[in-house]
N, C-alpha and C positions, 0 to 999 in steps of 0.2 A: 504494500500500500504506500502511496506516495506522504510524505510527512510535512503535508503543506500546512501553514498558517489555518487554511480552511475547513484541515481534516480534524481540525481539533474536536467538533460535534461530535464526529463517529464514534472518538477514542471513549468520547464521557457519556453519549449512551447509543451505545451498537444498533444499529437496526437489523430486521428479520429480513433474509431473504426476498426480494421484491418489494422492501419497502425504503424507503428513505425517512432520513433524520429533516424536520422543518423545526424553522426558526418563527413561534409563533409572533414577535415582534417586529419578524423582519429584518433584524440586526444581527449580521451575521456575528459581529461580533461576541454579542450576549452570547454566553456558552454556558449561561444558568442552568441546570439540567430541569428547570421549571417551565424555561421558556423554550423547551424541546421538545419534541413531539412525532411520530412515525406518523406517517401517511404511504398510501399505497405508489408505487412509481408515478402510476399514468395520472390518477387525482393529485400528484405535488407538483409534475410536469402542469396541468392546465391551470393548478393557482400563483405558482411561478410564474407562469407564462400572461397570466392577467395582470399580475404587479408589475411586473416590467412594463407594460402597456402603459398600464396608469402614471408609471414615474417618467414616463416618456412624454405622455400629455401632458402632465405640470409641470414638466420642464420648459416643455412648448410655449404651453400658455401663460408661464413668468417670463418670457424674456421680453425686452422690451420691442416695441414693433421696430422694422427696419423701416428707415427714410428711402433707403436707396430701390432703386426697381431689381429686382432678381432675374429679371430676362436679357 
């Protein structure tokens, strides 16, 4: 197993076979073993996959507008 910064969830609580380790806050950092939690692969793939979405839109939608034309 590779012993990256990010593998640290795994080590402080394993998950089962076909499931993965989520960070119910978000923060990958937080390594609380509170704010951890199994989910099945394919169910942590689509809410992964919708928080990315959404931190994509608020990024969008805070920047300030451009003055300049983009064409």
């Amino acid at each position: 197993m590779r012993d990256r910064k990010s593998d640290k969830h795994r080590k402080i609580h394993p998950a089962p076979p076909g499931n993965d380790v989520h960070h119910k806050d978000g923060n990958k950092d937080n390594n609380d073993p509170m704010n951890l939690e199994h989910k099945p692969h394919a169910e942590h793939s689509k809410q992964t996959g919708r928080e990315r979405h959404l931190r994509k839109l608020q990024r969008a939608l805070s920047m300030p507008a451009r003055k300049e034309k983009l064409y």
